[in-house]
C-alpha positions in Angstrom: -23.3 -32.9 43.0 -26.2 -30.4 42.8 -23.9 -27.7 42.6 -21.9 -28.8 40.1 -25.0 -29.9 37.8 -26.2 -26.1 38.2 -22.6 -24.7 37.4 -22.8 -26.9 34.1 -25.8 -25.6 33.6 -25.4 -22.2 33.5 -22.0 -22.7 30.9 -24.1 -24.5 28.7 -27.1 -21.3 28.3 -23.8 -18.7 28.5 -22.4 -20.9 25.5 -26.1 -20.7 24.2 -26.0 -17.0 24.0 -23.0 -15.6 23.4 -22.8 -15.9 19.5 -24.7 -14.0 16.8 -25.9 -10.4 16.9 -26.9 -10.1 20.3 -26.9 -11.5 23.7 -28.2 -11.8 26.8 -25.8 -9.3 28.1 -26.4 -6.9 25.6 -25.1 -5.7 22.3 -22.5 -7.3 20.5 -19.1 -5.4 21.1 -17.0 -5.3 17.7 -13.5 -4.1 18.3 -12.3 -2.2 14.9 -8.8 -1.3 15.1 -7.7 1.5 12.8 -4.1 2.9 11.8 -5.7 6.1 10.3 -3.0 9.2 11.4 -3.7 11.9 9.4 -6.3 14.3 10.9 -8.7 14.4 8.0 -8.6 10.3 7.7 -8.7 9.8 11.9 -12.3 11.8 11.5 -13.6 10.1 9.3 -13.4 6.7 10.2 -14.4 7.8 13.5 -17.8 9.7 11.8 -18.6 6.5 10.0 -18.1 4.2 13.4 -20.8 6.9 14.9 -22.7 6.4 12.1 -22.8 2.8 12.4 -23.5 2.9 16.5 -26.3 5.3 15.6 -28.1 2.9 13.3 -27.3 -0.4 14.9 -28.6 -0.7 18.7 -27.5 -4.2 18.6 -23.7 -4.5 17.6 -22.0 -1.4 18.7 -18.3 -0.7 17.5 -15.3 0.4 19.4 -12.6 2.4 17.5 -9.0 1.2 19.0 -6.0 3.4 17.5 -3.4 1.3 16.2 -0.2 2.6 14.0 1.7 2.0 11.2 5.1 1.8 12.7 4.3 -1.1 15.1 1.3 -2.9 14.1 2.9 -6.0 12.6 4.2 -7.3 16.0 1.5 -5.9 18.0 -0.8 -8.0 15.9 1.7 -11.4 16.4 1.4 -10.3 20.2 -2.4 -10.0 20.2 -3.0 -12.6 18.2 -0.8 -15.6 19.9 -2.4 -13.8 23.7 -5.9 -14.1 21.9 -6.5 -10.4 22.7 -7.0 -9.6 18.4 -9.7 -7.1 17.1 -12.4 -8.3 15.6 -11.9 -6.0 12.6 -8.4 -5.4 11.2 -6.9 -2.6 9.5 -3.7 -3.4 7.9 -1.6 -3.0 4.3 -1.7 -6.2 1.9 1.6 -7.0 1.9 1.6 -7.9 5.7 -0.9 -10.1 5.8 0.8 -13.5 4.5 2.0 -14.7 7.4 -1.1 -13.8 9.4 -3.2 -15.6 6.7 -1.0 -18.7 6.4 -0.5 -19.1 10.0 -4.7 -19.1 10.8 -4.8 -15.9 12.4 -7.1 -14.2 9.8 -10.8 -15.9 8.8 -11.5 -16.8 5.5 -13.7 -14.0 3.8 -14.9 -16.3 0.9 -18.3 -16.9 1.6 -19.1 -14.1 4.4 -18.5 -11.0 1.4 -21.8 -9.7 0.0 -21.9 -10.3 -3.8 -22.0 -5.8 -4.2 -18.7 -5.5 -2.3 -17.2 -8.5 -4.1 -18.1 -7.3 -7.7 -17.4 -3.9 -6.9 -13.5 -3.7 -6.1 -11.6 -5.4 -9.2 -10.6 -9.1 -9.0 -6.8 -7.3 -9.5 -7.1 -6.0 -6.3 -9.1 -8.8 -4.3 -5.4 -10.6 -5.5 -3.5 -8.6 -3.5 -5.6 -10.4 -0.4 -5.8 -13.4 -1.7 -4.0 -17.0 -0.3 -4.1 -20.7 -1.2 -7.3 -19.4 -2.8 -8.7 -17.6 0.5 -9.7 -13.7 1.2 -8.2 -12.9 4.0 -8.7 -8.7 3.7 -10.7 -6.5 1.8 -8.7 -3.7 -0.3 -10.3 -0.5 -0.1 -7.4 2.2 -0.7 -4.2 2.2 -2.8 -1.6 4.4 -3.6 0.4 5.0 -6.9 3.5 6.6 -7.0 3.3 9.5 -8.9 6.0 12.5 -10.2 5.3 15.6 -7.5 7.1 18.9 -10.2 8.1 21.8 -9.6 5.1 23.4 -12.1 7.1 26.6 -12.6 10.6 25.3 -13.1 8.4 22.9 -15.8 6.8 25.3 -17.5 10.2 27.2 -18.3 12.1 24.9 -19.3 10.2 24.0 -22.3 10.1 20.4 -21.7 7.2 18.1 -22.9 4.7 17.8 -19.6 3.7 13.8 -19.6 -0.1 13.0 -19.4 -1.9 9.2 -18.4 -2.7 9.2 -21.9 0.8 10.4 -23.1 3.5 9.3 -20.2 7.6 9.9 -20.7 9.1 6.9 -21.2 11.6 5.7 -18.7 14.2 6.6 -21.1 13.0 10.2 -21.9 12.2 10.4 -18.2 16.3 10.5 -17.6 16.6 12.9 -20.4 14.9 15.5 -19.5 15.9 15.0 -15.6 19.4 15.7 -16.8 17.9 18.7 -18.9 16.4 20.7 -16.2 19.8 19.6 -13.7 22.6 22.4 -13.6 23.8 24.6 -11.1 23.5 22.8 -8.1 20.0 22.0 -9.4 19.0 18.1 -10.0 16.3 17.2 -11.9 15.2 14.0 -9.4 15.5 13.8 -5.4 14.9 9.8 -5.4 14.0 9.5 -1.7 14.9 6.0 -1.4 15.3 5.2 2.3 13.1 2.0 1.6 14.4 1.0 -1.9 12.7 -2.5 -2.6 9.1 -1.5 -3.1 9.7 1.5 -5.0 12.2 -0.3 -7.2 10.0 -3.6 -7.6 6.9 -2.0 -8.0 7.7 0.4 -10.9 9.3 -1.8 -12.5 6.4 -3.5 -13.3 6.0 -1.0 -16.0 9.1 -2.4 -17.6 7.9 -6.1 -17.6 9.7 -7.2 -14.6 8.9 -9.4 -12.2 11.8 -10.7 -10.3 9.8 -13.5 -8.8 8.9 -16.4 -10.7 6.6 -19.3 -9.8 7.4 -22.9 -10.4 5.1 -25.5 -11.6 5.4 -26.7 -8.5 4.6 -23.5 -6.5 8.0 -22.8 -5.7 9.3 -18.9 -6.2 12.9 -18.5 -7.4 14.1 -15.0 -8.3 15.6 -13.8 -11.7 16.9 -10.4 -12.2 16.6 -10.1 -15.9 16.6 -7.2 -18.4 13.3 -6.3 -17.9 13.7 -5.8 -14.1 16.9 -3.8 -14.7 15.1 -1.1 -16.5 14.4 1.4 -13.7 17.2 0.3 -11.5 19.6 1.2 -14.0 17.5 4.6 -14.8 17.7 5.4 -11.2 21.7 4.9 -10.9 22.6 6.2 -14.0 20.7 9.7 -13.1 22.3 9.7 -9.4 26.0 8.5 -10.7 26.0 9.3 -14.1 24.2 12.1 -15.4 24.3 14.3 -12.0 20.1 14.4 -12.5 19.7 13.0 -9.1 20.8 14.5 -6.1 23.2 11.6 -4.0 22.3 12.8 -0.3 18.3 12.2 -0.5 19.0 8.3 -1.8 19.2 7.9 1.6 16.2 10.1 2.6 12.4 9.3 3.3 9.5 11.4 1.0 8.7 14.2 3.8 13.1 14.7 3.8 12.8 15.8 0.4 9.7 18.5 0.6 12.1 21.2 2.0 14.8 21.2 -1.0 11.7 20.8 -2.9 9.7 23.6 -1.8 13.6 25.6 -2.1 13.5 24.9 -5.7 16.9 22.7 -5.4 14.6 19.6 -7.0 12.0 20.1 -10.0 10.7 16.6 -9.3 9.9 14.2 -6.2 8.7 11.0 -7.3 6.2 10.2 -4.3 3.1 8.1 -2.8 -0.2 9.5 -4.2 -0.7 9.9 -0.6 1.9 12.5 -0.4 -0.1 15.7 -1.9 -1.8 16.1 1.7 1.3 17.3 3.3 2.7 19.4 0.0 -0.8 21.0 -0.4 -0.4 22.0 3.7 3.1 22.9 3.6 4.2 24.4 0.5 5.2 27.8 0.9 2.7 30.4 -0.9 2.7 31.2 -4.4 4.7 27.5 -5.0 3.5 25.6 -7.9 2.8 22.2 -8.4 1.4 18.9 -10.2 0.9 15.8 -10.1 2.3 14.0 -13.4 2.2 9.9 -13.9 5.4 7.7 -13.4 7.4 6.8 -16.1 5.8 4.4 -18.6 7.8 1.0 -20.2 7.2 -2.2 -22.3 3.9 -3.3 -20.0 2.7 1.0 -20.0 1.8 2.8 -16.9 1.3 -0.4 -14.6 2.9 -0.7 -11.7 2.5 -2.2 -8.4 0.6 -1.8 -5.1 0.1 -2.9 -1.6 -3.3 -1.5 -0.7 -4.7 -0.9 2.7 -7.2 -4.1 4.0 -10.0 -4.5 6.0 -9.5 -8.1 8.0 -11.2 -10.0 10.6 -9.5 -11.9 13.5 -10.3 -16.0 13.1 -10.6 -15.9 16.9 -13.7 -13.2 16.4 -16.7 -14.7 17.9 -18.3 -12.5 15.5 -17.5 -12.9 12.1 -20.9 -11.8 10.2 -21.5 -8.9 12.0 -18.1 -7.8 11.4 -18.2 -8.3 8.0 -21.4 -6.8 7.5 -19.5 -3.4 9.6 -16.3 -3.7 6.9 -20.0 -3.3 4.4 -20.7 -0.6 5.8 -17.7 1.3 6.0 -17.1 0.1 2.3 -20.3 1.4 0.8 -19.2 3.8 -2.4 -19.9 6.5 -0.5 -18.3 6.2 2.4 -15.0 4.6 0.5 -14.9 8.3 -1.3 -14.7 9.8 2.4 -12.0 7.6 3.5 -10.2 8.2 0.4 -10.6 11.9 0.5 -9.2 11.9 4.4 -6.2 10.0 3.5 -5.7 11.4 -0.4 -5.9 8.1 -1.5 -7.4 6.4 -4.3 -10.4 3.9 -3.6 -10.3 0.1 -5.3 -14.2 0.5 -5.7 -15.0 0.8 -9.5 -18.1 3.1 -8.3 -16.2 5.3 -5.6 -13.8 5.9 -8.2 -16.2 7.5 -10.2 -17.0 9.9 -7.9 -16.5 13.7 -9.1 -14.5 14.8 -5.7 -12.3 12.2 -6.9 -11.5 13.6 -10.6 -10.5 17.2 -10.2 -7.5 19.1 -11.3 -7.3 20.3 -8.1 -4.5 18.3 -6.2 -4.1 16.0 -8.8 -6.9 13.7 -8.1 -7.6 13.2 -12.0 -4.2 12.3 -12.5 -4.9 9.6 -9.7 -8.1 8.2 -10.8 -6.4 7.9 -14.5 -3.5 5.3 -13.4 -5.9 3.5 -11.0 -6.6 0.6 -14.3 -3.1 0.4 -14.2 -2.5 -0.7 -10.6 -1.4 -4.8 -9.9 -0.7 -7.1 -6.7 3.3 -5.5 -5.6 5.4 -8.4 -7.2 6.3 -10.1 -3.8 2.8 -9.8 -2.6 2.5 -13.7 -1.9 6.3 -14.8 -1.3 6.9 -16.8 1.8 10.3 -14.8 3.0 10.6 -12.1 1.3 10.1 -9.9 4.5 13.4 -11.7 5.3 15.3 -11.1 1.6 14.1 -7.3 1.5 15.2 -6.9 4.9 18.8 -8.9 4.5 19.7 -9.0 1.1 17.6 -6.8 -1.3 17.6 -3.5 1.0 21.3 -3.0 1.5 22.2 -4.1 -1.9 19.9 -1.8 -3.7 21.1 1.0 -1.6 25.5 0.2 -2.5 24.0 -0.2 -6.2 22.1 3.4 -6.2 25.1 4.8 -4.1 27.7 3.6 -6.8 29.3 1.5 -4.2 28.8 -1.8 -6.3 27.8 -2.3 -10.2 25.3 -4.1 -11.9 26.6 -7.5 -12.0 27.4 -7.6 -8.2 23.4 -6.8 -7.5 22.2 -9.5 -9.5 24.2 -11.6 -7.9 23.6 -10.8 -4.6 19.5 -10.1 -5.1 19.4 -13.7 -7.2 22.3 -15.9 -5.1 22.0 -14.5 -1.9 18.0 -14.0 -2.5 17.1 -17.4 -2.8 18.9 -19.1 -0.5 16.6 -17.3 1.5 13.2 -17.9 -0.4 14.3 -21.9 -0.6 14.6 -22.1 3.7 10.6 -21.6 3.6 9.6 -23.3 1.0 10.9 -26.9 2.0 
């Protein structure tokens, strides 16, 4: 009986000490898992963890590699074998699920009132569920025109500013003007057609997705959402502007007929610059121009890059108060410089490395106003109807293989039989 009374005991002062900032066994050990790859970004997010170790004896950071390609069901896995970070980089668009199912904490009331009034209530959106914050958006990415400056220049046609964009319409003009020869004047590297499609055509006042009084999302494929759709098939199909074998293709499988002057223009990530600036051969030039402007202007949609923290996470404030850190203006400039990104922080944007000519960064910092929630950021299933239904239909519509009507039909019929299984 003694021995059991001591055993209690001694779980009731390990219970005692094992929250907050430190413990009787030491520091508190955040686990910050980061999906940084480039070489510039992977150094600086592991500067800033030094940085933070340096100046904080008590709660000591671990940086954990994570990557892109897998971290959705590695994040499933370690969450459900209670194995999560603490601190949780990720892209908004993936975190629904993780928010709705209670895998992510609440943010709400653990932000500091500078880091909440400092990124836009646009972008806290792109985080936000059933009213919670469940990341914290720190980079974004536009997608942007990457021309041929040269091939520009001589042609005569009229070079598009933020303050002075081509208009979807003119955009397929002169696309057809600079084509010829076994010259196009678009490579549309559409591998991964959704996003690209439903995110520009914000510009054109579309939405696709449509909330019900009653919360419920049907989809509608209406005039406005055809807009760049039909810009895009009529260039490939049509006009001969596009070139048919990169519809297929990812952005880095278009740099080479780029760079061998077989494309004047690569419409690309912001994000993108980094490895044209590295691998463009000498003497090439280029510039960054904005998309295509419509009805609603330069906007367009994004899925920026979050900052989360694991509902398990015995630690909550002192991981918040790391994601702080690492989200001062200062440091948000250097983790936007290593990825060539733009920050959501009003005052990081200001920053003057951010709004040279150089690489385009002014053209960047210029559409960042213009930047909203992806359409589909909050839709239960749509992981399911871009996977099954919008994916392959978008790519038989930009191929030619199907026509306008047959699209619609598919993206609206097909689409919400899918949307209406999870919202029952």
């Amino acid at each position: 009986m003694r021995t059991r009374w001591i055993v209690v005991l001694m779980l009731l002062l390990a219970g005692c000490t094992s929250g907050g900032g430190t413990s009787a066994d030491g520091p508190v050990t955040l686990r910050f898992q980061s999906l940084a790859w480039q070489e510039e970004s992977v150094a600086a997010n592991k500067e800033l963890v030094k940085e933070w170790n340096a100046t904080h004896p008590d709660v000591k950071v671990e940086y954990v590699q994570g990557s892109w390609e897998s971290v959705h069901d590695q994040l499933l896995t370690s969450f459900e074998g209670g194995e999560a970070p603490d601190i949780i980089h990720d892209a908004s668009d993936d975190l629904a699920d993780f928010a709705y199912g209670g895998y992510l904490a609440d943010l709400t009331d653990l932000l500091p009132a500078r880091l909440k009034s400092d990124i836009p209530q646009r972008s806290w959106d792109t985080a936000t569920f059933d009213d919670g914050i469940y990341g914290v958006p720190f980079l974004q990415e536009p997608r942007v025109l990457i021309a041929n400056a040269k091939w520009l220049k001589e042609s005569g046609v009229r070079i598009p500013t933020p303050e002075h964009p081509w208009s979807w319409q003119e955009f397929r003009q002169i696309t057809e003007q600079l084509s010829g020869d076994g010259k196009y004047g678009v490579a549309w590297p559409l591998k991964e057609p959704v996003s690209a499609t439903l995110n520009l055509s914000l510009s054109a006042g579309g939405q696709l997705f449509h909330r019900g009084a009653d919360g419920k999302v049907t989809i509608r494929f209406e005039a406005a959402d055809q807009t760049v759709p039909r810009t895009i098939h009529d260039q490939a199909n049509a006009d001969g502007s596009a070139s048919p074998t990169t519809l297929g293709s990812g952005g880095s499988d278009t740099l080479p007929g780029f760079f061998g002057g077989r494309y004047a223009m690569v419409p690309l990530g912001f994000s993108y610059r980094q490895q044209i600036a590295q691998q463009a051969p000498k003497g090439f030039r280029w510039q960054v121009l904005p998309a295509p402007a419509g009805a609603d202007g330069l906007t367009q949609g994004v899925s920026p890059q979050t900052l989360s923290v694991a509902e398990d996470s015995p630690h909550k404030k002192e991981a918040v108060e790391f994601v702080d850190f690492l989200l001062q203006p200062e440091n948000m400039v250097r983790l936007a410089l290593g990825d060539w990104m733009l920050p959501t922080g009003t005052q990081a944007l200001r920053d003057p490395a951010l709004r040279t000519a150089k690489d385009g960064w002014a053209t960047g910092t210029a559409l960042a106003a213009h930047l909203r929630p992806a359409p589909a950021q909050s839709v239960r299933g749509y992981p399911e109807w871009k996977d099954k239904i919008a994916t392959p239909a978008f790519q038989e519509y930009y191929s030619g293989a199907i026509g306008l009507a047959e699209l619609r039909e598919r993206l609206e019929e097909d689409g919400n039989l899918v949307l209406a299984r999870y919202q029952r």
